[in-house]
C-alpha positions in Angstrom: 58.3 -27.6 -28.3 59.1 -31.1 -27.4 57.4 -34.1 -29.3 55.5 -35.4 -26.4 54.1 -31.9 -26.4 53.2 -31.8 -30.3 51.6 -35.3 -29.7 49.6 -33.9 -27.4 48.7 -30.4 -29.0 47.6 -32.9 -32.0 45.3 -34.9 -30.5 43.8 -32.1 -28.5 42.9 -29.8 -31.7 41.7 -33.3 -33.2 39.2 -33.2 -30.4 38.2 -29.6 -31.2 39.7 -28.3 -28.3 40.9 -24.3 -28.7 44.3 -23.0 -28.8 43.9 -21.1 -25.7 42.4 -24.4 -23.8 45.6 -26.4 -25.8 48.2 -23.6 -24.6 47.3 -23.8 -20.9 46.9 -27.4 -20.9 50.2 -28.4 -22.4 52.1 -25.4 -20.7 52.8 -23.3 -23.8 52.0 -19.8 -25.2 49.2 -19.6 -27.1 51.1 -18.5 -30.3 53.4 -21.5 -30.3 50.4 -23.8 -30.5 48.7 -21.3 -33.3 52.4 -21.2 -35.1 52.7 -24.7 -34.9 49.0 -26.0 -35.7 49.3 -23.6 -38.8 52.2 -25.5 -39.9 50.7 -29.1 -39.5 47.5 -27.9 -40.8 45.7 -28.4 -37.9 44.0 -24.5 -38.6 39.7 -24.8 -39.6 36.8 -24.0 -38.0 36.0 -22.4 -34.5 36.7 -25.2 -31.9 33.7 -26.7 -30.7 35.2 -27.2 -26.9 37.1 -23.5 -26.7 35.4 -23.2 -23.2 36.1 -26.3 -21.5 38.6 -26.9 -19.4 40.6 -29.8 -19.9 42.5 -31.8 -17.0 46.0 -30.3 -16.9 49.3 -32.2 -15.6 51.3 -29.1 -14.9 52.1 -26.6 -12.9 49.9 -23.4 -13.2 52.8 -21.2 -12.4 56.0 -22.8 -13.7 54.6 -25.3 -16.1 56.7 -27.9 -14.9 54.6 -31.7 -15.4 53.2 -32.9 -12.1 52.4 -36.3 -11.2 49.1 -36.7 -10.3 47.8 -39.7 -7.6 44.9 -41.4 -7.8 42.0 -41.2 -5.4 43.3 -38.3 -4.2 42.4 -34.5 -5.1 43.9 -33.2 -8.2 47.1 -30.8 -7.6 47.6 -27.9 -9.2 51.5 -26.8 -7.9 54.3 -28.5 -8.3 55.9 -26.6 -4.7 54.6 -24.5 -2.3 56.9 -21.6 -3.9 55.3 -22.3 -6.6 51.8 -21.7 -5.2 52.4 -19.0 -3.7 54.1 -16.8 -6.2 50.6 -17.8 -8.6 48.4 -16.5 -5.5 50.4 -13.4 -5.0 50.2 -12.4 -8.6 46.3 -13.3 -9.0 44.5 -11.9 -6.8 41.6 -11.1 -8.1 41.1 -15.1 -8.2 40.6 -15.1 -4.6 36.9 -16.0 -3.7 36.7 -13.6 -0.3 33.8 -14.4 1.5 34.9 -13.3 5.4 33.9 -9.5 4.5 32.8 -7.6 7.6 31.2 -4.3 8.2 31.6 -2.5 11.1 31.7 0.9 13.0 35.2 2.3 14.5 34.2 2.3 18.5 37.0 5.5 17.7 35.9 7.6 15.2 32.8 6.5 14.3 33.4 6.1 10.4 31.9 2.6 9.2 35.0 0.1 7.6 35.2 -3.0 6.0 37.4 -5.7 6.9 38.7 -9.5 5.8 38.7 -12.2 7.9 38.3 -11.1 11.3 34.9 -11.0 12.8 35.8 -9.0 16.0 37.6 -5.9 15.0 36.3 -2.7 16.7 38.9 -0.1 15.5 39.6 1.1 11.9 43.2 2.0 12.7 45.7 1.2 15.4 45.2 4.5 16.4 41.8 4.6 17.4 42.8 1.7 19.6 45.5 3.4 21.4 43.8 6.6 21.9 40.7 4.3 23.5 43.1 1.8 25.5 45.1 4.4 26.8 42.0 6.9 27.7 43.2 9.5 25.1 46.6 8.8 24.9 48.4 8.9 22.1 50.1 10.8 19.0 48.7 14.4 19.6 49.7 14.9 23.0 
């Protein structure tokens, strides 16, 4: 832990601030700020503002400080790579909202899709076998 970060670990648990809110904000695990807030003394009561989220500068994924500009939107990824690698391994923090229902024109079995408004097949199969007027794989 550098000192900038203690400085800042410090004043955030001065605030009341958690050591889950402290770890994410500064960059850190959440049992080096614990180990190290034990050792200053900084241990008490419940923090008050455990669920807020405070303004990070770093990366989400690396950790790496990122300088922020003013008046514009507030980055959250230091690179693209960066990004992306955080997106492939959270999915579930994707807010999907292009789900579509629809009937396979092919087999008839009702299928759900993302992001495409105009599918009529489930599989590429169906397609083939309806482009090609029964064409196909079991010929």
């Amino acid at each position: 832990m550098t000192s900038e970060q203690e400085i800042q670990v410090t004043g955030l648990r001065e605030q009341g601030y958690g050591y889950a809110t402290i770890a994410k904000s500064t960059g850190l695990t959440k049992n080096a700020v614990v180990a190290f807030c034990r050792k200053k003394g900084l241990t008490g009561c419940k923090a008050a503002n455990s669920r807020v989220d405070i303004p990070s500068d770093r990366c989400l994924q690396c950790g790496k400080p990122i300088e922020q500009k003013t008046g514009r939107k507030r980055i959250k990824f230091c690179s693209p790579e960066c990004r992306t690698a955080w997106w492939n391994s959270h999915p579930e923090a994707v807010n999907r909202k292009a789900v579509y229902s629809f009937v396979c024109a092919g087999c008839g079995k009702s299928f759900t899709v993302y992001g495409n408004a105009h599918r009529k097949y489930c599989c590429h199969e169906y397609y083939i076998r309806d482009r090609y007027k029964g064409g196909g794989s079991d010929e």
